[in-house]
N, C-alpha and C positions, 0 to 999 in steps of 0.2 A: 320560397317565402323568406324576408326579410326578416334577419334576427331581432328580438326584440330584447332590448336593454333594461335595465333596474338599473334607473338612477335614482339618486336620494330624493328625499323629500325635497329637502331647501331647494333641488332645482330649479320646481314648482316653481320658486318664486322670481328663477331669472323670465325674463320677456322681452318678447321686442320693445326698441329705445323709440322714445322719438327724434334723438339725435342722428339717426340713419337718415332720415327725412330732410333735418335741419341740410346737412355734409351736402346733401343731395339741391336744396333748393338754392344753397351758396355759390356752388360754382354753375348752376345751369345759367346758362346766358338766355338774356332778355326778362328777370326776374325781378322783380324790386321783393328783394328779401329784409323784411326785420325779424324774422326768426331766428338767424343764429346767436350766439352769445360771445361773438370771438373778435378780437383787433383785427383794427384795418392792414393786411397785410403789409401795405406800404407805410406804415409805420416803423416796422420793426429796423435796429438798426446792422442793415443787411452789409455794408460797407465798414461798420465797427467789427460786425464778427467776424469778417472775411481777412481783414488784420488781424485781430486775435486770434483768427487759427492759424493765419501765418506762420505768428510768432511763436506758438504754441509748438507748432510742427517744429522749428529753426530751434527753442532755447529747449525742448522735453522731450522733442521725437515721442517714440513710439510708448512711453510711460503712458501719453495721455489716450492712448487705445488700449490700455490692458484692463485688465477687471480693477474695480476698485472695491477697498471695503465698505461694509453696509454702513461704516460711521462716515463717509465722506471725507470730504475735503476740506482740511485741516484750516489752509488759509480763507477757502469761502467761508467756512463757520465763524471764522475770528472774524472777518468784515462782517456776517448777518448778525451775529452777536451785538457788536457795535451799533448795528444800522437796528434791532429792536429793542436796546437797551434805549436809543432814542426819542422811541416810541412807549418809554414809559416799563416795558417788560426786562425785568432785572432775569436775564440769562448770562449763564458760559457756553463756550464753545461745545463743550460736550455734552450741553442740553440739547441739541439744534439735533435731527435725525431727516437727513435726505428722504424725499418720497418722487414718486413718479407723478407727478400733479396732484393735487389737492382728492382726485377720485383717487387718487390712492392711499390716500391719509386716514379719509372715511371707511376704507374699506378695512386695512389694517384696525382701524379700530373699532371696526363691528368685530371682526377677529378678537380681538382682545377683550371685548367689555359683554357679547351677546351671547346666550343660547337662544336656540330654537325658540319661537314663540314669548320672549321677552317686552315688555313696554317701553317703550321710547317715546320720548317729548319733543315735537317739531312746531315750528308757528307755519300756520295756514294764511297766505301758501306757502312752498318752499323749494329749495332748486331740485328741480326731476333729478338729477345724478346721483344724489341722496337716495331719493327715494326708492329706486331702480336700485342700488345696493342693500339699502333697509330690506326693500322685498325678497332676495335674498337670503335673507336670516329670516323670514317668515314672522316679523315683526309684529307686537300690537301696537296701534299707532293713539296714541294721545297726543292732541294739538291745542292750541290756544293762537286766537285772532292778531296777528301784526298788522296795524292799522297807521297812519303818518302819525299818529301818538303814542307807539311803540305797542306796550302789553300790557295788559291786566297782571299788575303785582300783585294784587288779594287773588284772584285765580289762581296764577303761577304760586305762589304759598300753597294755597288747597290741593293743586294737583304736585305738586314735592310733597305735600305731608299723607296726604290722602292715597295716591299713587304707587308713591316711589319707583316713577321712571329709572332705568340702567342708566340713563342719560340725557343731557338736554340738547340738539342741534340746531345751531342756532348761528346767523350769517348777518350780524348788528349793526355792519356797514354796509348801505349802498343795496341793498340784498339782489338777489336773484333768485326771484323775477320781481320785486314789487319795485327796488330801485329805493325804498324806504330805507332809515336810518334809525335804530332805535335810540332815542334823547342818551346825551350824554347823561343826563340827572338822573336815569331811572340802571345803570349800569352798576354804582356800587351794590345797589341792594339785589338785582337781577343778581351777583355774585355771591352776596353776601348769604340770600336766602338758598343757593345751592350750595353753599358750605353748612348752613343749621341744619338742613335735612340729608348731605351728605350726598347729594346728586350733582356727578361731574358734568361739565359742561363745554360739548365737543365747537369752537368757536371757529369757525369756515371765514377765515377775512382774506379773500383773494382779490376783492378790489379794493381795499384797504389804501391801498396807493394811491389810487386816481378818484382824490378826491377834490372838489371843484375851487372849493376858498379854504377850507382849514382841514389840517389835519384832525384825526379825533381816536381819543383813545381807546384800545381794544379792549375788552375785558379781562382779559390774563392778565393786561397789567394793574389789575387791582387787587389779581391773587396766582400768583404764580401757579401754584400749590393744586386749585379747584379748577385748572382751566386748562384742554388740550386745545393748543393751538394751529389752526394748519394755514398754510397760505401757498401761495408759488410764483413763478415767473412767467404764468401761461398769458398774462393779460398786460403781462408788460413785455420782457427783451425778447418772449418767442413762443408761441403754444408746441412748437416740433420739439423744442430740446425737452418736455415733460420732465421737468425738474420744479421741485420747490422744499419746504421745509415741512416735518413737524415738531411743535414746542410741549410734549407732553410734559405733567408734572414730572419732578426728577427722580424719584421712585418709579418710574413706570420708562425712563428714559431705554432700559434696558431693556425690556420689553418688545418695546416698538422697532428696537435695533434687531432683535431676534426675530420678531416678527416679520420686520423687511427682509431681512437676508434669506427666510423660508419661500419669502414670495419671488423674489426676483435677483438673488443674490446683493446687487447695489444699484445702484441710479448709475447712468452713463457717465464715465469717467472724464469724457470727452467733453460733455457739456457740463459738466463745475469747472472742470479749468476753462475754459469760453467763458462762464461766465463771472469765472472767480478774473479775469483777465478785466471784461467788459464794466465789473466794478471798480475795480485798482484803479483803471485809467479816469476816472469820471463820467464816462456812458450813462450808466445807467441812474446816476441822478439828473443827471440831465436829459435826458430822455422822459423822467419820469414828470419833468417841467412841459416838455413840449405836448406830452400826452394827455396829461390833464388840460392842459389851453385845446387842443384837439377836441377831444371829447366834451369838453365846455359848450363849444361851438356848436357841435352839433346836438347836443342838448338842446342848448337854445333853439336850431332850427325843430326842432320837433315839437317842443313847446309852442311855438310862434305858429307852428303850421295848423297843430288841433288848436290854439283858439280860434283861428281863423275858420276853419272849414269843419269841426268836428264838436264845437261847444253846445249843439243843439241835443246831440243825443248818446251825448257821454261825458264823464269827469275821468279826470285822471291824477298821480301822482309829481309828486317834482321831486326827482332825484338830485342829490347832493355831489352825485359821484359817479361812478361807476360807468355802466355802457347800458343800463332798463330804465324803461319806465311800465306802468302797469296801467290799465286802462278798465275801468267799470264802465259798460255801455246801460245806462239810461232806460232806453226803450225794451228791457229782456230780452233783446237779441239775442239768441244762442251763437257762441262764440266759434263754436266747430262748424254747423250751420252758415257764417256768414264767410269763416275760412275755405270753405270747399265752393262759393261762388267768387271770392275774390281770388285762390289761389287759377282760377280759369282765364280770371283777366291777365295774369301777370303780377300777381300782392300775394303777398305770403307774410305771416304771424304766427307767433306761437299760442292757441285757447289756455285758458285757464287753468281747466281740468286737468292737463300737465303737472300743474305744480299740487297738486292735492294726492294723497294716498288713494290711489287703485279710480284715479279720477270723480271722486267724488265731491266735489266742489268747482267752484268757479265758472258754473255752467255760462254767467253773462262777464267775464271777464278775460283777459288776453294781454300779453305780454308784447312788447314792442321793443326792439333792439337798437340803438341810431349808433352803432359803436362801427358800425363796416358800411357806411354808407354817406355819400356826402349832401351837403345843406339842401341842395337843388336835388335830389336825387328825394331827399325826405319829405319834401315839399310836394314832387311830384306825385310819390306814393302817399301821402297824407289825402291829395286833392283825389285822388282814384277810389281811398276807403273810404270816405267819405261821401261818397256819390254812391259807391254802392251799398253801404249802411242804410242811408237812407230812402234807398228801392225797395230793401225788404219789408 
């Protein structure tokens, strides 16, 4: 007889992803995938890195293979410092604390800010990777609507003063999954109204970069002070090197550096200097021009293709950025229901109900991806859901 284990409680909350699935629908051939959430590999700049580890290897040797400490890379911080003080967020260097991708930001800082069975603030919907950690800590979940006109600010007040959520999570640019932008107008006071009531506000801006016509400003830079910042490099120079930043307030900077070091001693040493190299040289702004013209385009194609073949029995969103758009079907299609006969043709999507606590929502809504896939390729999987939408 099989020994049987006492695990804790909170394990309860870990579960299967639906990112297994995602991994899985990506590289199977013959699939027209907008399920996953990841750059087009042939984007990344594979030729830039392949120099910078040259050089890396030639002017550092083996320094850049040893362990590094949990504060990181001195000169990468001094350039991201630089490159978010531009963006309006007044940091130093020793605000900046290396994470392993942005899931590892969220997850140190359920570590830091959660116990057991605590309230947290998410807008409905919001990105499964969150969620899938929140559950975890065994979370209770308090939400409020993100709609293409942001949030209910007399809400959000009610549930800060009423509430008092541990925290607000929240993704203001571009989001994942809706591809929604929360208005620049309603961000002082979204800020404002979690510093009156004292509720920190965990700000996820990982497509922050790739944005289509204008840059726009995060919420930290309106208060240093009320806002944990996180972001990464997974969506721009590479999702393999898992490397990115987080901007905790500066009283808590120390924290987050202890925090890291318990989890995973440091971020690879290897890839700060690759990428502390790939900045120096001007890579990575430039890349961050061509990626946005990229992604622009195929926005567009994905737009152009639902009005064409998909305006009868569904609306959808226009993202400003990012790699989603989000999809309300019309006719209460059930979203999982129409995914398990398209994913048989060869069409795959991510349902709604992903992005809501323990699936509880989005039953007629679904998430579409145009970020790894080219114009004719969205065209043709557009012309496929649509045919079969309209069977059922």
């Amino acid at each position: 007889m099989a020994t049987q284990f006492q695990l804790s409680k909170n394990s309860k909350g870990i579960k299967p992803t639906v990112m297994t699935n995602i991994l899985k629908w990506v590289v199977q051939k013959g699939i027209i995938s907008f399920a996953g959430g990841m750059p087009d590999p042939s984007l990344f700049p594979l030729q830039e890195i392949t120099k910078a580890s040259q050089k890396i290897a030639k002017e550092t040797g083996p320094i850049a293979l040893q362990y590094a400490p949990a504060q990181g890379h001195l000169g990468l911080k001094e350039y991201f410092a630089d490159y978010f003080r531009e963006r309006g967020i007044k940091v130093s260097p020793d605000d900046l604390v290396p994470i392993s991708g942005v899931q590892q930001g969220i997850h140190l800082t359920c570590e830091l800010f959660l116990n057991t069975g605590n309230s947290i603030l998410i807008t409905a919907p919001t990105y499964f990777g969150a969620l899938q950690t929140f559950d975890a800590f065994l979370v209770n979940y308090l939400s409020i609507p993100l709609t293409e006109k942001g949030i209910d600010l007399k809400q959000l007040e009610h549930i800060f003063k009423t509430k008092k959520p541990k925290f607000f999570y929240v993704i203001p640019n571009f989001q994942n999954p809706s591809g929604i932008t929360i208005p620049e107008s309603q961000r002082p006071e979204i800020v404002r109204l979690a510093k009156q009531y004292k509720i920190p506000i965990i700000e996820d801006d990982v497509f922050g970069d790739l944005y289509f016509d204008k840059p726009i400003r995060p919420l930290k830079s309106y208060d240093p002070e009320q806002v944990v910042y996180l972001t990464s490099f997974s969506k721009t120079i590479s999702s393999g090197f898992r490397l990115g930043f987080a901007v905790p307030p500066k009283k808590l900077t120390q924290k987050y550096i202890l925090a890291k070091q318990l989890n995973d001693v440091g971020s690879s040493t290897y890839a700060q200097y690759i990428i502390h190299e790939i900045c120096n040289n001007g890579t990575f702004k430039s890349l961050l021009v061509k990626l946005r013209k990229e992604y622009k385009k195929r926005r567009n194609a994905l737009l152009k293709s639902l009005n064409n073949y998909c305006y009868d029995f569904c609306h959808w969103t226009n993202p400003q950025g990012g790699m989603f758009l989000w999809v309300y079907l019309d006719k209460k299609i059930d979203a999982e229901s129409l995914l398990t006969v398209c994913a048989k043709q060869g069409l795959v999507f991510l349902p709604g109900s992903a992005f809501f606590p323990h699936g509880d929502g989005g039953k007629n809504e679904l998430r579409l991806s145009f970020s790894n896939l080219s114009p004719d390729k969205i065209e043709k999987g557009i012309q496929l859901f649509s045919k079969i939408a309209n069977s059922l």
